[in-house]
C-alpha positions in Angstrom: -19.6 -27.9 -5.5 -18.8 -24.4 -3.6 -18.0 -26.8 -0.3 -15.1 -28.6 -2.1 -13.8 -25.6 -3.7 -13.7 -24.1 0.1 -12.1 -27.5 1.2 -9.4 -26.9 -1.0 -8.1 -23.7 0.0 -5.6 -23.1 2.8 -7.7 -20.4 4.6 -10.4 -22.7 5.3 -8.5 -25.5 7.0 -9.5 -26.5 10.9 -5.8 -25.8 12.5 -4.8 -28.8 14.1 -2.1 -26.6 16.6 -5.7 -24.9 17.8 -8.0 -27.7 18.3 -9.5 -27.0 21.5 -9.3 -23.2 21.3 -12.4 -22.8 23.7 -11.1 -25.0 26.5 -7.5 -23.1 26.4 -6.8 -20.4 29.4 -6.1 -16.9 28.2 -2.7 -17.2 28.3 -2.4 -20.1 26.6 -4.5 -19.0 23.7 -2.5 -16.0 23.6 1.1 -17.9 23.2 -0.6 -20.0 20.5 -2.3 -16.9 18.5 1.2 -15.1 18.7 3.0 -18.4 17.1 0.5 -18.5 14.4 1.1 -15.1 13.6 5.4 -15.5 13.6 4.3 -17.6 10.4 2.8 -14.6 8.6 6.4 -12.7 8.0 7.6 -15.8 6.8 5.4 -16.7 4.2 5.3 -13.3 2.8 9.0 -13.5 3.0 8.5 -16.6 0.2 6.6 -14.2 -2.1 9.2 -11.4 -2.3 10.2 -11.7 -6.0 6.8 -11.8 -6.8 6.3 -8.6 -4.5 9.1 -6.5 -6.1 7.7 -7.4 -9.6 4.4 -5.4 -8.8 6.2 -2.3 -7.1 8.3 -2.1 -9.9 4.9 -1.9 -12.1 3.4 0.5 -9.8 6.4 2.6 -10.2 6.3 2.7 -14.0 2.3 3.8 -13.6 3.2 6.4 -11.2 6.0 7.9 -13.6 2.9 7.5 -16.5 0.3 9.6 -14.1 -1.1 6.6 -13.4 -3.5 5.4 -10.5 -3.1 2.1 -8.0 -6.1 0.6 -7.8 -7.0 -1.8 -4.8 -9.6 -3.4 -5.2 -11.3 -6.3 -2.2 -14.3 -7.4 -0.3 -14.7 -7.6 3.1 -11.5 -7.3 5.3 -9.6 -7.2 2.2 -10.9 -4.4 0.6 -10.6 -3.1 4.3 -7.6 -3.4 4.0 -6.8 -1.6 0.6 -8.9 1.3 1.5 -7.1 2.2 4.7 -3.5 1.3 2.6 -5.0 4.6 0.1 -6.3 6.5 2.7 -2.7 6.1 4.5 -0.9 7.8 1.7 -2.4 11.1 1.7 -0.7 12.4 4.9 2.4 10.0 4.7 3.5 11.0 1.4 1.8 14.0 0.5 -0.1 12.6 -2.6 -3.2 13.9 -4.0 -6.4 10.9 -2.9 -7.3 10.1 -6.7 -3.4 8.6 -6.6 -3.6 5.7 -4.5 -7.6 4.5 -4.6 -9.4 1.7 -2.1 -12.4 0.1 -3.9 -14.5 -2.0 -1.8 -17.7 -4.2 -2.8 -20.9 -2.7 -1.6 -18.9 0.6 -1.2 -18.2 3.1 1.7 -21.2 1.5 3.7 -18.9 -2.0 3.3 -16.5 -0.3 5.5 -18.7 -0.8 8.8 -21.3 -3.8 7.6 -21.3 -6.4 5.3 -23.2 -5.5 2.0 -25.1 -8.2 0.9 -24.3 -9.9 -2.3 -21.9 -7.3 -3.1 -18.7 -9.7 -3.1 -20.3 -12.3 -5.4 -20.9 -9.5 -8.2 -18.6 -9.9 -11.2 -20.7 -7.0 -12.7 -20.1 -4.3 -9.5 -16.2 -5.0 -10.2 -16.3 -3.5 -13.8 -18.5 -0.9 -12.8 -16.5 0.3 -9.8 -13.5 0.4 -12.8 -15.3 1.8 -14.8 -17.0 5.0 -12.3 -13.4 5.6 -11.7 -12.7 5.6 -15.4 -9.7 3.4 -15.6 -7.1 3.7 -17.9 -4.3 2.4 -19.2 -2.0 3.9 -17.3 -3.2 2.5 -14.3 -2.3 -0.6 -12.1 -5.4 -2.8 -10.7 -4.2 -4.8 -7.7 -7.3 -7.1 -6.7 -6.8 -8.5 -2.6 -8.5 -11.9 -1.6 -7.3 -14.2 0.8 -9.7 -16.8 -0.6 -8.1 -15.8 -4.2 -11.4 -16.6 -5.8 -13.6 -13.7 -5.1 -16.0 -12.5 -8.4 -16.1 -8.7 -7.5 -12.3 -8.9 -7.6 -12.3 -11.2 -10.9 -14.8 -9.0 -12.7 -12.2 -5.8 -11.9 -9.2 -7.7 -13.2 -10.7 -9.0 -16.1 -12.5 -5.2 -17.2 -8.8 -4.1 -16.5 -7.4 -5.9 -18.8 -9.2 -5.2 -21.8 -8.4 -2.0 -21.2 -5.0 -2.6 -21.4 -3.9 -1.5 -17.7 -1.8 -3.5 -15.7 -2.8 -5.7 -13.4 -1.4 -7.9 -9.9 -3.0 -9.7 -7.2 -2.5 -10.7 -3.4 -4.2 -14.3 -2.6 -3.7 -16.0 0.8 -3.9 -19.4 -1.1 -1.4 -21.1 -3.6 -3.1 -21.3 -7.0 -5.9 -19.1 -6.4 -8.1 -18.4 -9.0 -7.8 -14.5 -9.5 -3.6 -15.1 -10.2 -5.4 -16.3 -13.6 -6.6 -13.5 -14.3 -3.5 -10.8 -13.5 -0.3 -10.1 -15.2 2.0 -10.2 -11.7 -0.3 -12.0 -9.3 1.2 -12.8 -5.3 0.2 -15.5 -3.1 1.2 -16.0 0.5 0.5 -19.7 2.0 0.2 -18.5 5.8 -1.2 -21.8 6.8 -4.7 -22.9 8.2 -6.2 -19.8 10.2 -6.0 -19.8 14.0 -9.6 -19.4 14.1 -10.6 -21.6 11.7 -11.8 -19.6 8.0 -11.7 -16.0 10.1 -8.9 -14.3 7.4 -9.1 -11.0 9.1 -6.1 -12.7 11.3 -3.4 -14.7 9.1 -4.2 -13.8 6.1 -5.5 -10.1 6.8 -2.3 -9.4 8.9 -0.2 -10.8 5.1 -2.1 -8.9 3.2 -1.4 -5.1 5.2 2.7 -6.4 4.6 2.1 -6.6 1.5 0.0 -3.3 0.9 2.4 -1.8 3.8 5.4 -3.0 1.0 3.6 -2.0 -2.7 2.9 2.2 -1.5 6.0 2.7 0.9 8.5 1.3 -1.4 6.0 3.2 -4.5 6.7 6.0 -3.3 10.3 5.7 -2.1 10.6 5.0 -6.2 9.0 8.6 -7.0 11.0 10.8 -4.9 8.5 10.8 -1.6 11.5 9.8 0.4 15.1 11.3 1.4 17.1 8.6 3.1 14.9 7.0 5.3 12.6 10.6 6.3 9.2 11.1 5.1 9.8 13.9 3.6 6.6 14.5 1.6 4.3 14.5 4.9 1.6 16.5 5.2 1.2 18.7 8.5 -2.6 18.0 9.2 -1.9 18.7 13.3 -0.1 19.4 15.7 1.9 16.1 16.3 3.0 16.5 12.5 3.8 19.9 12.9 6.4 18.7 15.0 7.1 15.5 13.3 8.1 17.7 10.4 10.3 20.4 12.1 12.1 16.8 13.6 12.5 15.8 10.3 14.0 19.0 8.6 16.4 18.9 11.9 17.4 15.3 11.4 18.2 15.9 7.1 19.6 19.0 7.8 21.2 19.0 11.1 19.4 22.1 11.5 18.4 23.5 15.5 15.2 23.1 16.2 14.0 27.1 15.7 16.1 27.1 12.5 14.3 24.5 11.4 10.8 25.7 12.5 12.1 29.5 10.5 12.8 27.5 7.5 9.4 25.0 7.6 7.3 28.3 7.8 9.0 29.8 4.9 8.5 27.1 2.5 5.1 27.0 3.3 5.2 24.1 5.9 6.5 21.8 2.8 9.2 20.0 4.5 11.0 18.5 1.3 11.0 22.5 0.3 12.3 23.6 3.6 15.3 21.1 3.8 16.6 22.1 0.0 16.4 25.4 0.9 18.4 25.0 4.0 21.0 22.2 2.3 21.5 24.3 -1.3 21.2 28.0 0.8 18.6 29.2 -1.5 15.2 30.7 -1.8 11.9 29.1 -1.9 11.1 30.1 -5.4 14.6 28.4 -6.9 14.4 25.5 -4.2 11.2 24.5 -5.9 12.9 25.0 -9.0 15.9 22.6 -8.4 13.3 20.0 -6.8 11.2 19.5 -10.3 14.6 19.5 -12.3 15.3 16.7 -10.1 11.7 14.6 -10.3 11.5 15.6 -6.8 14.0 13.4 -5.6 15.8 15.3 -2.8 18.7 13.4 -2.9 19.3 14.4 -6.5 18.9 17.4 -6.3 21.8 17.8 -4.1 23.8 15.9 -6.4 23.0 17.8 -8.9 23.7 21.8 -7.2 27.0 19.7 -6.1 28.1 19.4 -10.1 26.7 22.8 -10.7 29.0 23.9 -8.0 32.0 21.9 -9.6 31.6 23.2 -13.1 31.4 27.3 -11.7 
């Protein structure tokens, strides 16, 4: 039974453009791997409106304090772990925010945990040690789309009432049953046949790369196209940030570097300050009248300025 339910799904097909792999010169195998992978932005590029659908959701759980919630085995939950772990220095977000769950747990990260994928049981109680709400969003990653750790999570999640998405590298995939905005991404038969850390694993990180960047550009984490929420955790972003107070601002270099160590090394401080010629103390101010969206809080000292 579990051999034709694998026979069925994309992500175990032989590739018939890589029949042969072994006998193929470097370069060759290297031309064909890189054609394979062209396909991947295309097929995600078929899911889009299913795509927006869940940033949109994990928008409205942000703006309800909400959590997002990935949840995988194996490369997947890779995958979703390193998308949450991402998000702390890019955006300046606290790490109970964005949350990686992967079966079998931090151990999972470096060896397979026996067993751990095939638990329906380890997927609500991962949910539940996290204790989920209904204010959060559960996004559940599988490129076979029919993983039980993954299905248990969704299905916990929605008795609880939170929201819930998927991302499947196969077309009717089993956990889109069980998820209010589910995604799948046909990327074709692997190169290497069943090995979805390629095809499908490089889909997935679009995907995740999509859902928290264009999150957080929804909560105010972005002004223009600047991070402007990074955190300064060394040196190179210590200098990344004084770059991007210079390029918002137009700001010289040691202005910019005066201003960054004034509003405490917060960069989306520093450049209000600089832009509305204020103080730290009513910089901050503005920002939270604004939901910490720079951009309107310009807008807004512009019609304060109008009115006086």
């Amino acid at each position: 039974m579990a051999t034709i339910d694998l026979d069925k799904l994309t992500t175990e097909r032989r590739n018939e453009a890589t029949f042969g792999l072994d006998e193929m010169s470097v370069a060759e195998a290297c031309r064909k791997m890189n054609w394979e992978d062209q396909r991947v932005a295309l097929a995600v590029n078929e899911a889009l409106p299913a795509i927006q659908w869940v940033i949109e959701e994990t928008i409205k759980a942000f703006n309800k304090g909400g959590r997002l919630i990935y949840m995988g085995a194996g490369t997947s939950g890779r995958l979703g772990v390193l998308d949450a772990a991402e998000c702390v220095p890019t955006f300046g977000v606290e790490p109970e925010m964005v949350v990686g769950l992967i079966a079998g747990g931090k151990a999972a990260m470096t060896v397979a945990v026996e067993g751990a994928e095939d638990s329906y049981e380890l997927g609500q109680q991962d949910l539940k040690d996290l204790q989920l709400n209904a204010n959060d969003l559960v996004v559940g990653i599988a490129a076979s789309g029919r993983t039980p750790y993954v299905i248990g999570g969704l299905n916990y999640a929605n008795q609880i009432g939170a929201a819930t998405a998927t991302i499947s590298c196969n077309t009717d995939a089993e956990i889109s049953k069980h998820a209010h905005f589910p995604i799948e991404v046909d990327c074709g038969a692997e190169f290497l046949t069943g090995s979805t850390r390629l095809k499908s694993g490089s889909a997935q990180k679009l995907i995740l790369n999509m859902i928290s960047t264009i999150s957080m550009i929804g909560i105010g984490k972005v002004y223009n196209n600047l991070m402007v929420d990074v955190k300064a955790t060394n040196e190179k972003l210590v200098e990344r940030s004084k770059r991007i107070i210079m390029q918002a601002t137009e700001a010289d270099y040691e202005t910019a570097a005066r201003y960054f160590e004034a509003a405490d090394q917060n960069v989306k401080l520093a450049i209000v300050m600089l832009l509305t010629n204020c103080e730290k103390e009513t910089a901050a101010a503005k920002l939270t009248a604004a939901g910490g969206f720079v951009k309107k809080t310009l807008v807004g000292d512009s019609i304060a300025e109008a009115i006086i």
